[in-house]
Backbone as a ProteinNet text record, in pm:
[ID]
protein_1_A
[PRIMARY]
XXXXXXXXXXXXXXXXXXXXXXXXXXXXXXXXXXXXXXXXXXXXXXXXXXXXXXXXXXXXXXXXXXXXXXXXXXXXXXXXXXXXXXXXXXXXXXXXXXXXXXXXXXXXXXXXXXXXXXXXXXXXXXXXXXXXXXXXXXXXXXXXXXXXXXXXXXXXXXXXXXXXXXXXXXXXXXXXXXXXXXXXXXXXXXXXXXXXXXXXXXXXXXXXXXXXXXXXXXXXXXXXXXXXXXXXXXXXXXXXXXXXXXXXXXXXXXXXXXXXXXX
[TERTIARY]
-3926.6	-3942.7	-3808	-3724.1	-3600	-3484.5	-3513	-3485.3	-3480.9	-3627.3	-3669.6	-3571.7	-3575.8	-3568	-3419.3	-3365.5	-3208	-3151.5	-3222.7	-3220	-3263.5	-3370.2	-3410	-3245	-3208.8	-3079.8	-2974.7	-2982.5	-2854.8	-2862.8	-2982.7	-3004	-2990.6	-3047.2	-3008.8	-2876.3	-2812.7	-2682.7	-2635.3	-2656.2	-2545	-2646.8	-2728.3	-2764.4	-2700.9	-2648.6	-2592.3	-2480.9	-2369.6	-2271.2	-2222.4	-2331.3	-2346.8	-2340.8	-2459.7	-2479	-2384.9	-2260.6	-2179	-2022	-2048.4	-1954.7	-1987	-2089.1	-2154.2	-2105.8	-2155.8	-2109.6	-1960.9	-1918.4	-1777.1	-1702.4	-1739.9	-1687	-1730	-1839.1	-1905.4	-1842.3	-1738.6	-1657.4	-1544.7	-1506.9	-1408.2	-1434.5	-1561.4	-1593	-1629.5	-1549.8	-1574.4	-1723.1	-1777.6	-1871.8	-1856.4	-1882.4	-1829.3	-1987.6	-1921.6	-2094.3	-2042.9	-2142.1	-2086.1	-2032.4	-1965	-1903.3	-2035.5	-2073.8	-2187.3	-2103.9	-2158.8	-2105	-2151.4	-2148.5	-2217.3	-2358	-2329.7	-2494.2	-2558.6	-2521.4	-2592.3	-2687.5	-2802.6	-2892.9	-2968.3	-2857.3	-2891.2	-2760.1	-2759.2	-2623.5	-2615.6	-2502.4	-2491.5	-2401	-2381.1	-2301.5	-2094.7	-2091.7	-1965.6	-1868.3	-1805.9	-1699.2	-1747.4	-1677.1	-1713.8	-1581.7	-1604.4	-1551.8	-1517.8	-1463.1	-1432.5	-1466.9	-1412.3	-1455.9	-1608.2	-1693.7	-1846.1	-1860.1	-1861.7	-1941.2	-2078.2	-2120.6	-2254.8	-2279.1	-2190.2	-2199.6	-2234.7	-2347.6	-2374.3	-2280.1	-2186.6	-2101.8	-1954.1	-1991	-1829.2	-1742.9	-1784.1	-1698.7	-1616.1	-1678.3	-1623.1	-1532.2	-1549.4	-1529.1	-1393.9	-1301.1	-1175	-1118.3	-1007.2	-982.2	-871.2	-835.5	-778	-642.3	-550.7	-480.3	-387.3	-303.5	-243.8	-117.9	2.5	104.5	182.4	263.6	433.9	439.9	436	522.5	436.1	305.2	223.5	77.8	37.2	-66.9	-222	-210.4	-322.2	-338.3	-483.5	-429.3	-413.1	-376.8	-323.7	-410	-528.4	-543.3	-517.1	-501.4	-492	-528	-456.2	-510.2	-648.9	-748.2	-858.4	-899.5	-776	-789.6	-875.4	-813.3	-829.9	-979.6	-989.3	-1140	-1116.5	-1228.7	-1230.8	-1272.1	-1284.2	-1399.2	-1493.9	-1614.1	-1761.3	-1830.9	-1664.2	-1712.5	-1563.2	-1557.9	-1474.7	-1401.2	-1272.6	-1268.1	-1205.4	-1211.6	-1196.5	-1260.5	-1328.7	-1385.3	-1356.4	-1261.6	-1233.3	-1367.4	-1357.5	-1455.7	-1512.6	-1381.9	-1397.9	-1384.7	-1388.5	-1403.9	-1484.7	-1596.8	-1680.6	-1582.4	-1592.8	-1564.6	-1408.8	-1296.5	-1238.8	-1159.4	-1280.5	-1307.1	-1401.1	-1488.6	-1541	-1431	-1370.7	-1280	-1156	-1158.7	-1053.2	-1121.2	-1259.5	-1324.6	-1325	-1379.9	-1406.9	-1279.8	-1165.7	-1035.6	-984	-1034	-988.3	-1058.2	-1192.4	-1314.5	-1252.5	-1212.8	-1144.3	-1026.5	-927.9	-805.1	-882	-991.3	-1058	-1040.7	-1170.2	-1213.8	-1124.7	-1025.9	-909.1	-841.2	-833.7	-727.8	-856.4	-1014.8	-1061.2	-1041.6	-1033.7	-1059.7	-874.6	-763.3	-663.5	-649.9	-681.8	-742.6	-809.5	-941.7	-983	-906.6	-812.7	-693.3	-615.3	-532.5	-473.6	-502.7	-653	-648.1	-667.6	-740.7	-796.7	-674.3	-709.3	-623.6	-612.8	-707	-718.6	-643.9	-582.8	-523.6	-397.7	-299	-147.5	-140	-29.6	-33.4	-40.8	57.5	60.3	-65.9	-184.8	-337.5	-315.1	-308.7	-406.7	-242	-149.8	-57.8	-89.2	-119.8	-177.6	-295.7	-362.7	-524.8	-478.7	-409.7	-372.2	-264.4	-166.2	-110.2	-214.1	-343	-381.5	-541.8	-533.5	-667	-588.1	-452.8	-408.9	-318.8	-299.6	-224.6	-343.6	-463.4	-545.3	-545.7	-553.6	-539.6	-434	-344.3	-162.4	-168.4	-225.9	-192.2	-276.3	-421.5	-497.6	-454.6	-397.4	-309.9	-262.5	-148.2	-45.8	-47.3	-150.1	-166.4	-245	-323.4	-420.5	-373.4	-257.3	-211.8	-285	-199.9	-237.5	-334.8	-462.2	-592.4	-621.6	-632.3	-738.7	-831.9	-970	-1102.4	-1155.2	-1084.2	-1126.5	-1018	-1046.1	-945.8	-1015.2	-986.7	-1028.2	-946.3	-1013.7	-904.2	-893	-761	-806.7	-764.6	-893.5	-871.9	-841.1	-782.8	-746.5	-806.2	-907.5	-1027.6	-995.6	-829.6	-770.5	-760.2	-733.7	-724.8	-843.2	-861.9	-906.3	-904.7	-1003.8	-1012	-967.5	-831.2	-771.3	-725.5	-682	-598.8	-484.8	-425.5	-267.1	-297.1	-351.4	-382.4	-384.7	-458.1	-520.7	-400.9	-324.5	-218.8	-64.7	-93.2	34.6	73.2	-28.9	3.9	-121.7	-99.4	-181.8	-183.9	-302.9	-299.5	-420.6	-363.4	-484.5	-507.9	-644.3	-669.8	-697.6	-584.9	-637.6	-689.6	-790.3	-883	-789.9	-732.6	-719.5	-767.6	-803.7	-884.7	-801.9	-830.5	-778.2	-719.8	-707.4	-654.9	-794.5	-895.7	-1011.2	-1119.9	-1115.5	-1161.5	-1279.7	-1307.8	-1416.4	-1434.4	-1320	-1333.6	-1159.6	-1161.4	-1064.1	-988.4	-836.2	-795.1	-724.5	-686.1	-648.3	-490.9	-443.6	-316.5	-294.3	-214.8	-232.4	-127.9	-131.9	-67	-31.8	122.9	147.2	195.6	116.9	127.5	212.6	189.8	253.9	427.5	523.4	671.3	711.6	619.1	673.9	716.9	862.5	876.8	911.3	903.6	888.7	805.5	671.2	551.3	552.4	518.9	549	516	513.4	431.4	514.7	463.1	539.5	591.8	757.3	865	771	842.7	795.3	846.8	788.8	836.6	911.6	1055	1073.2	994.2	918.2	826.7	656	598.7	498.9	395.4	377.4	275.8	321.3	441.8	515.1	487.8	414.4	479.9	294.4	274.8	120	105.4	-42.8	-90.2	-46.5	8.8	68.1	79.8	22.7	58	139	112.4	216.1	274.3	378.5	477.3	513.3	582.5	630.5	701.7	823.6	886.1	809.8	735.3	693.5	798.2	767.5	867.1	907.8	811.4	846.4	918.4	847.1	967.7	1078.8	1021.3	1111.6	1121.8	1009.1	972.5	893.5	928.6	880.2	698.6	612.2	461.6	415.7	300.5	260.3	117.6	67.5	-99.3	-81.7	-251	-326.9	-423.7	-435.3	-521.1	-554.9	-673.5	-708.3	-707.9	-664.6	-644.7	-743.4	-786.9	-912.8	-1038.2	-1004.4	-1142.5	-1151.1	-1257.5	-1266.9	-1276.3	-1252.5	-1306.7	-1138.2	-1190.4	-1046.4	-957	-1023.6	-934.3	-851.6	-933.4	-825.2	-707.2	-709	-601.4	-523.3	-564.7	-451.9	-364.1	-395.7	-327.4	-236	-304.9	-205	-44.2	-122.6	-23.8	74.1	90.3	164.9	264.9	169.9	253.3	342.7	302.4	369.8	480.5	428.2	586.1	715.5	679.8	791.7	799.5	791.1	818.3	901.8	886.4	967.1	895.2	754.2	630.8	538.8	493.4	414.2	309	222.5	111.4	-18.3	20.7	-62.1	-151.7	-142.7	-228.8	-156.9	-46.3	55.9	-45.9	-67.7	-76.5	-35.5	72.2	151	64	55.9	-34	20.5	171	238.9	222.9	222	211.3	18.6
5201.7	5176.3	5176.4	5278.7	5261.2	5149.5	5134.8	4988.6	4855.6	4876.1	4749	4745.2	4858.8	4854.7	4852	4891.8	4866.6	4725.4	4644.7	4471.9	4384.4	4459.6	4428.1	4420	4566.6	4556.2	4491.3	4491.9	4397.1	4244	4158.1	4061.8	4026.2	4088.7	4095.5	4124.2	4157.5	4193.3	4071.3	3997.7	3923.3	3717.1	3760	3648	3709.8	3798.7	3791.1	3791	3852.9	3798.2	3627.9	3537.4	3404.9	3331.2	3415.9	3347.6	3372.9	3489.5	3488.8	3431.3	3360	3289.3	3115.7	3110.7	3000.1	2921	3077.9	3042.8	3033	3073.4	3121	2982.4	2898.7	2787.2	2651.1	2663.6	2575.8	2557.2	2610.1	2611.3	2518.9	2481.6	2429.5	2281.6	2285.8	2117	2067.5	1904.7	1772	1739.8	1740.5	1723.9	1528.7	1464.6	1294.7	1244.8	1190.6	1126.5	949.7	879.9	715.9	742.2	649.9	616.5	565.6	631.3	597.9	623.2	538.6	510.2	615	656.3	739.2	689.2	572.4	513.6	447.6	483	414.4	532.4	495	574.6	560.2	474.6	416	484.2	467.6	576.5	371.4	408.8	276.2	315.1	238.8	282.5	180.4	137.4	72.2	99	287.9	339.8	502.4	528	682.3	749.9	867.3	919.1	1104.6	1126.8	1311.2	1364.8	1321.2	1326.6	1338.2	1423.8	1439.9	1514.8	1469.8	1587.4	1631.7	1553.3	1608.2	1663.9	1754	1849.4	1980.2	2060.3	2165	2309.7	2238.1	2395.1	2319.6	2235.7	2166.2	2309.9	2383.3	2485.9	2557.3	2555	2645.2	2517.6	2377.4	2247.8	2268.8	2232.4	2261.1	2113.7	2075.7	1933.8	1911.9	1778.8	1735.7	1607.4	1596.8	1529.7	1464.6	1311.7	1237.4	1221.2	1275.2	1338.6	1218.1	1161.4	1076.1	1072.5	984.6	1011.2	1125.1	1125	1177.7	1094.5	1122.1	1048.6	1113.1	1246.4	1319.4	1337.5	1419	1458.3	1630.3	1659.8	1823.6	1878.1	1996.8	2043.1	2142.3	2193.5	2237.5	2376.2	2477	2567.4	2603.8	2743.3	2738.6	2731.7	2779.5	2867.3	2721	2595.2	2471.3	2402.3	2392.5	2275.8	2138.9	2051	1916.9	1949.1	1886.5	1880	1777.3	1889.3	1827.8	1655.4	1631	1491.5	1427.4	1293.4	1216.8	1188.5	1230.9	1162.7	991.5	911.5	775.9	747.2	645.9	570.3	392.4	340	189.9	83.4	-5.6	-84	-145.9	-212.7	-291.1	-234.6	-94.4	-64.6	-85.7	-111.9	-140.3	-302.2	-385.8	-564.5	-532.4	-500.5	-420.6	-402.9	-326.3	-248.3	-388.5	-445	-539.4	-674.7	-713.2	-794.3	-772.4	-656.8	-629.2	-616.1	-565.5	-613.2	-746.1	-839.2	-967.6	-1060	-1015.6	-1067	-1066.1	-927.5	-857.9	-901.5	-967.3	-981.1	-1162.5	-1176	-1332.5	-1380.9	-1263.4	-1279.2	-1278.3	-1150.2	-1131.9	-1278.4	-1332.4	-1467.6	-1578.4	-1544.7	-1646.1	-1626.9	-1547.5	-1506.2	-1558.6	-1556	-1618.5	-1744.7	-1829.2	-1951.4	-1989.9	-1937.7	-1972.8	-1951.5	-1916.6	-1897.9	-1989.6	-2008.1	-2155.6	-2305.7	-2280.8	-2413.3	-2402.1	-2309.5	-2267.3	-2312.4	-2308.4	-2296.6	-2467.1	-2504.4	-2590.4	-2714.5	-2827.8	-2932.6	-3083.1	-3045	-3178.2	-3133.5	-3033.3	-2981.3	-2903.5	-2927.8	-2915.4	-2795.1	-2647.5	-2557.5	-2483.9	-2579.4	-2578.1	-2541.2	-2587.7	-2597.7	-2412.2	-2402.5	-2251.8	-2135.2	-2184.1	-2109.6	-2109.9	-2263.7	-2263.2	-2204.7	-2178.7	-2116.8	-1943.7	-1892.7	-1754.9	-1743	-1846.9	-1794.3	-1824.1	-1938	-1965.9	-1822.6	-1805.9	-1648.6	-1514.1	-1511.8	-1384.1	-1393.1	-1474.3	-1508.8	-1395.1	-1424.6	-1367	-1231.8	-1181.4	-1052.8	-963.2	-1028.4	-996.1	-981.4	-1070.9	-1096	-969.7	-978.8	-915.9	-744.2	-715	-533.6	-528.1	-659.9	-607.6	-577.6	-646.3	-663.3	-566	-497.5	-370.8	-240.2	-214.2	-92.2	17.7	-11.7	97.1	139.3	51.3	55	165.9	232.7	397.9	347.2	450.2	391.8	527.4	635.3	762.5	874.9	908.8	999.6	1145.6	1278.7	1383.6	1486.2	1582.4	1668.2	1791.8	1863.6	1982.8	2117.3	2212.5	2314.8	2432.9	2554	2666.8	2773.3	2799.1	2924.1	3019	3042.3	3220	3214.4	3147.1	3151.8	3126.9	3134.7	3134.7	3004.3	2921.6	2774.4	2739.4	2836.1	2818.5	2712.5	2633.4	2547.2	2591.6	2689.8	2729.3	2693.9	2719.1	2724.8	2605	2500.2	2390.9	2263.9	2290.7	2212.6	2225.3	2395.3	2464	2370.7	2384.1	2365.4	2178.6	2112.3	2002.5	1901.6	1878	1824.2	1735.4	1615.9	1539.1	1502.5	1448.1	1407.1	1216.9	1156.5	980.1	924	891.5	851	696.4	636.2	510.9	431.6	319.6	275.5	240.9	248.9	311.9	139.5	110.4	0.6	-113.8	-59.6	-148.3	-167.1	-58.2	-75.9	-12	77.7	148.8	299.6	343.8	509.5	525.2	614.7	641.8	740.1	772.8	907.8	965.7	1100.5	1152.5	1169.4	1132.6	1121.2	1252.7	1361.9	1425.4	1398.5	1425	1396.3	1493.6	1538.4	1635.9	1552.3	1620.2	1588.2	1639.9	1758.7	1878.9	1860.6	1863	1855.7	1780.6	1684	1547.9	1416	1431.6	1364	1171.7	1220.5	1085.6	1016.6	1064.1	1005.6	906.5	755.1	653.4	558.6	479.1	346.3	258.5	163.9	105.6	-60.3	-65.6	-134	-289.3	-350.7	-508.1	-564.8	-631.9	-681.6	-811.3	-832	-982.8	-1054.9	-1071.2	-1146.8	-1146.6	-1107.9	-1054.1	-1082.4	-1209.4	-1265.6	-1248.8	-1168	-1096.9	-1000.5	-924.5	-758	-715.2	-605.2	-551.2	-479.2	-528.1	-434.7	-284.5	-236.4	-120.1	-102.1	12.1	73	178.1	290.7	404.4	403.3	503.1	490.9	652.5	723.1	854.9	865.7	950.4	985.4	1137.8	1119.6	1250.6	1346.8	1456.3	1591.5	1644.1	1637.3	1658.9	1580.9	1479.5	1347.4	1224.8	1275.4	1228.3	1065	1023.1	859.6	813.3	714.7	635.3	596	658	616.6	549.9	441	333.9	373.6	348.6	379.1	268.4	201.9	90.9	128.7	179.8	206.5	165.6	104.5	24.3	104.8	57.1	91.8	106.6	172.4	150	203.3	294.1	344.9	497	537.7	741.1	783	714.1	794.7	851.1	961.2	1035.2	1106.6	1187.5	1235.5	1172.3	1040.6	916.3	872.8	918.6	825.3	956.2	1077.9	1217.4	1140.8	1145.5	1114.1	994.1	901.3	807	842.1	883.9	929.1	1021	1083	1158.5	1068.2	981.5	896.8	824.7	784.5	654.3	733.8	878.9	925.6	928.7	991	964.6	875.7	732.4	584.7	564.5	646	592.3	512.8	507.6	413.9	480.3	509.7	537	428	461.7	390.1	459.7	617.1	667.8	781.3	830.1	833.6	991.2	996.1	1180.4	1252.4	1341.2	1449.6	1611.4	1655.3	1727.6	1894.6	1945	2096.9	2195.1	2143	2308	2351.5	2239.6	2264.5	2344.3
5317.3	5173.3	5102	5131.5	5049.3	5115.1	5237.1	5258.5	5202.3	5188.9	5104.2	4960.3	4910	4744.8	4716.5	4874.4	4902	4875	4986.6	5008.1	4895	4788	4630.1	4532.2	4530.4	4450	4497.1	4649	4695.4	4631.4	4640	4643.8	4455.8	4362.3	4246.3	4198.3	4243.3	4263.1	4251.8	4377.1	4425	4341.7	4321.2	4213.8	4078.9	4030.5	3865.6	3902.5	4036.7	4037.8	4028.9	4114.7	4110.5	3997.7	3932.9	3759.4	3702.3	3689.7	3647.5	3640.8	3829.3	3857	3786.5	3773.1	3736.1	3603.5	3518.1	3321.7	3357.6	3421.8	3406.2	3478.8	3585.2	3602.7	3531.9	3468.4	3379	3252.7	3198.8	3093.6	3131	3252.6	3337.2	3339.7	3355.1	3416.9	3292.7	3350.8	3190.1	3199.9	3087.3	3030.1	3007.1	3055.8	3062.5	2964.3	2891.1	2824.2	2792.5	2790.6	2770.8	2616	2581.4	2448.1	2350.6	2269.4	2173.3	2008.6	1914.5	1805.9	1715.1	1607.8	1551.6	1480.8	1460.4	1417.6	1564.4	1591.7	1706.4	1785.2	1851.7	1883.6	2034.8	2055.4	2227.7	2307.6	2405.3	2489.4	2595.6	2558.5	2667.2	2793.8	2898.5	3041	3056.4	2839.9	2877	2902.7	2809.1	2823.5	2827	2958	2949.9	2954.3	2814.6	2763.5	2797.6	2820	2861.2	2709	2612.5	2467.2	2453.7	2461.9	2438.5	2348.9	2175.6	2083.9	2139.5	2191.8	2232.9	2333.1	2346.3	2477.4	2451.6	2502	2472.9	2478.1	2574.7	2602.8	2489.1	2425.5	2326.2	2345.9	2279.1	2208.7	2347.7	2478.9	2545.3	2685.7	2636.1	2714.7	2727	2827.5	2820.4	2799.1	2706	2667.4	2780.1	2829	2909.2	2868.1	2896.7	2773.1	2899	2878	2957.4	2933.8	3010.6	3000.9	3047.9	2975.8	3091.5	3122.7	3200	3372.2	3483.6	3447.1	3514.6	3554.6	3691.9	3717.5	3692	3672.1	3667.7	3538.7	3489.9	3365	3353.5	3230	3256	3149.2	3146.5	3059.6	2971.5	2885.2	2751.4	2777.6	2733.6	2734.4	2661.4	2738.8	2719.5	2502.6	2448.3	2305.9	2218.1	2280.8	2228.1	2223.2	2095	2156.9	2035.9	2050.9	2015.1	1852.6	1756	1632.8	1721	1614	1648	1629.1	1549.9	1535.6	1510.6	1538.8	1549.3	1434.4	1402.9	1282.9	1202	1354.2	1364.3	1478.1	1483.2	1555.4	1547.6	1673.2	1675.1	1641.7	1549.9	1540	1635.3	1726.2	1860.9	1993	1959.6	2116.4	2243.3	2241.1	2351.6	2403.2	2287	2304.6	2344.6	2325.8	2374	2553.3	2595.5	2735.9	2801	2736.1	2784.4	2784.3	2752.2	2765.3	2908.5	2872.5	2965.5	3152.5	3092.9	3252.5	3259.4	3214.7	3206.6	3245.8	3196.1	3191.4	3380.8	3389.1	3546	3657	3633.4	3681.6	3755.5	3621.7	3617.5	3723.6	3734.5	3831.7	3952.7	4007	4107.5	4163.3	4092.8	4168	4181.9	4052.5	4083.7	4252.6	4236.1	4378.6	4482.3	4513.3	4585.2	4601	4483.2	4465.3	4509.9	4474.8	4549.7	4677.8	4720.5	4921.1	5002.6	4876.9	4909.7	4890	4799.7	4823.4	4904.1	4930.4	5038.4	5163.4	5221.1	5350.1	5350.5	5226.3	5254.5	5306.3	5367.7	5391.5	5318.4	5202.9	5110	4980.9	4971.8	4837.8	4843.3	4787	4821.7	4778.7	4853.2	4801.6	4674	4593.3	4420.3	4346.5	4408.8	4361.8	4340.6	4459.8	4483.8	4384.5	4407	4296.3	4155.9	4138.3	3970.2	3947.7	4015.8	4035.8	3984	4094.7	4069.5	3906.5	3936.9	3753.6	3644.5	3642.7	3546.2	3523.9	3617.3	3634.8	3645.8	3635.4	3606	3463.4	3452.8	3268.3	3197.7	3211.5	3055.8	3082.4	3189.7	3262.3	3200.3	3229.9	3175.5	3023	2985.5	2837.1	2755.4	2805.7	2770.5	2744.9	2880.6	2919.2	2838.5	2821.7	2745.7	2596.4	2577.9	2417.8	2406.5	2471.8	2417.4	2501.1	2542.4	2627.6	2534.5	2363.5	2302.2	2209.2	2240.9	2178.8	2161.8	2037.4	2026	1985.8	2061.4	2028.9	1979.1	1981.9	1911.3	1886.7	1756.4	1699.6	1682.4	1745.7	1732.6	1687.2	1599.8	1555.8	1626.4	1717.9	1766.5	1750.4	1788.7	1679.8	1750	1732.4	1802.7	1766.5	1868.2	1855.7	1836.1	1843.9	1815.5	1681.9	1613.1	1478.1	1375.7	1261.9	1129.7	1092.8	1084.8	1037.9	854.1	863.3	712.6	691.4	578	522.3	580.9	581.3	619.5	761.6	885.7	1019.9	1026	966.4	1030.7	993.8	869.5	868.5	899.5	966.7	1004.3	1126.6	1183.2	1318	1371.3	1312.7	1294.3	1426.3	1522.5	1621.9	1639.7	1718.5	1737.1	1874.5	1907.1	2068.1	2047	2081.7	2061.4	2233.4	2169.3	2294.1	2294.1	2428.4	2469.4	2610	2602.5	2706.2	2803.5	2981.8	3062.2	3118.2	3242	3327.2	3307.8	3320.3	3332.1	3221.6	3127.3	2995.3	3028.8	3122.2	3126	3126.5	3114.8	3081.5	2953.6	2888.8	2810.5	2848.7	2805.7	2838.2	2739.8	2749.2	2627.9	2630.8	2471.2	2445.5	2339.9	2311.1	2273.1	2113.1	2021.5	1896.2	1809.8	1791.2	1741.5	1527.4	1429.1	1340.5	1234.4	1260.4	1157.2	1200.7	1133.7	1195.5	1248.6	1235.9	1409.7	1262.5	1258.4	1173.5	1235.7	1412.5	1480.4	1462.7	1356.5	1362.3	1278.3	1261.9	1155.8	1153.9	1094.4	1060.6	1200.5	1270.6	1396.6	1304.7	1372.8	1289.2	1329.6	1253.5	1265	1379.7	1436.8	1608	1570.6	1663.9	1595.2	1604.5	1758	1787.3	1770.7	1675.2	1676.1	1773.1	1804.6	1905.6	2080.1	2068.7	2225.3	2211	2139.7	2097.4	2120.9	2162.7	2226	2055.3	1977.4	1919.7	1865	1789.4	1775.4	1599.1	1534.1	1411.2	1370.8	1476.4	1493.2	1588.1	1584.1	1695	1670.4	1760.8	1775.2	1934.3	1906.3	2020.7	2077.6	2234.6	2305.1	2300.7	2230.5	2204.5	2369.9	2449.2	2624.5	2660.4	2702.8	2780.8	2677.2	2578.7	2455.7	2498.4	2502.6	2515.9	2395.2	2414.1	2240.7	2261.7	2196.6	2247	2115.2	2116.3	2025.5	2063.2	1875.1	1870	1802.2	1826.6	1772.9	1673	1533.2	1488.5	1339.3	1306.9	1190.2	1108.8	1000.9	862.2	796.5	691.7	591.1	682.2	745	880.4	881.1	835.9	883.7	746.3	646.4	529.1	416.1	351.2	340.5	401.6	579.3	590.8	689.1	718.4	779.7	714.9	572.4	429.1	449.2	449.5	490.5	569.6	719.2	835	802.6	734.1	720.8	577.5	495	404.3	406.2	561.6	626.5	718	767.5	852.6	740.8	662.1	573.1	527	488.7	416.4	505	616	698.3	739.7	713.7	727.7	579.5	434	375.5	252	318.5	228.5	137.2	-18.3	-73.3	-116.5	-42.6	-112.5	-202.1	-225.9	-307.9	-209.6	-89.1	-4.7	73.8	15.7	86.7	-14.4	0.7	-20.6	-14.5	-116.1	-126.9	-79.3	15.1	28.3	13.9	27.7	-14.3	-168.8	-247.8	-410.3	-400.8
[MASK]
+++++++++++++++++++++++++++++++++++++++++++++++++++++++++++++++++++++++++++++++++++++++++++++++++++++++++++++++++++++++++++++++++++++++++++++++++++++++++++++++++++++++++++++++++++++++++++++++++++++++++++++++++++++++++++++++++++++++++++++++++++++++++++++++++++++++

């Protein structure tokens, strides 16, 4: 009998140690949900996002962010989490990610269809070369021009602290979602706001129709490389016109839209 009631507590034992290893690695793992709009009420399978407001463990989710000159991504210490809601969302993001498959989808078969000139003996090599430059041109063009598409802007917040006005603009940070090589998952770029006086409206290109999509620009405080965001104007409400009226000042530009917080 006290056997039994031995092999009882052992076994309870070693299921709440489990459950405890459980909660405790479940805080670790990405929570991945498809890219859904905020009016929207269908979940679609076009862009999946590490970014999930709708994740039940949000608060305890560890954010993951895409570093220079690095192939992985690195996450964030645990103190950090996302806001519960986006505070920009790209108009064209799905069309976007879908283009850029479509575009890629396109070289694919090109490169078949130059193979088939190639081997063939009724069609001079040139065929199957123009085949591959004319099915990888939109490919090319397409990358280049949307490297720096943001399709979501998040604000992030630090759980050790007090969600004060002084806290939240002391130290002011953002997570910009951009779409990846194939336009089907996003990754995170991390954005320092507060002090980053690199942060600024992006200069006029000589060439505009050579030059990839780009509104902001900022030098990475780590690898101290020049990084370019794509992001529409007139989108997110007011505290989208904050962000921008921060950017514009340190560009030099008033358009009515800084807002002075130390006064």
């Amino acid at each position: 009998m006290f056997s039994v009631s031995r092999r009882v507590v052992t076994v309870c034992a070693s299921v709440r140690s489990t459950a405890a290893f459980s909660s405790a690695s479940a805080a670790h793992l990405k929570h991945k949900a498809n890219f859904k709009s905020s009016d929207s009420t269908i979940e679609t399978d076009e862009i999946i996002s590490e970014n999930n407001p709708w994740s039940p463990t949000l608060y305890n989710d560890v954010v993951y962010v895409h570093k220079p000159n690095s192939l992985r991504s690195t996450a964030l210490p645990d103190n950090y989490r996302l806001s519960y809601s986006a505070l920009y969302e790209a108009p064209g993001g799905k069309h976007v990610g879908m283009l850029k498959r479509l575009t890629l989808s396109f070289a694919v078969l090109g490169i078949y269809g130059a193979k088939l000139f190639y081997e063939s003996t009724q069609f001079e090599d040139i065929y199957a070369l123009g085949t591959l430059v004319g099915t990888f041109m939109p490919a090319a063009i397409v990358q280049y021009k949307t490297r720096d598409y943001v399709t979501r802007i998040f604000r992030l917040y630090d759980k050790e602290k007090p969600q004060t006005l002084e806290n939240l603009v002391g130290d002011e940070k953002l997570i910009c979602e951009k779409l990846n090589f194939t336009g089907s998952r996003t990754v995170n770029e991390l954005l320092h706001v507060s002090g980053n006086k690199s942060l600024s409206l992006s200069k006029q290109a000589r060439f505009p129709l050579l030059a990839p999509y780009s509104t902001w620009e900022e030098i990475d405080p780590e690898s101290n490389k020049k990084r370019h965001y794509f992001v529409v104007d007139n989108l997110g409400g007011l505290k989208m016109d904050r962000i921008w009226g921060i950017i514009e000042k340190n560009s030099g530009v008033n358009n009515g839209r800084f807002i002075d917080e130390s006064k």
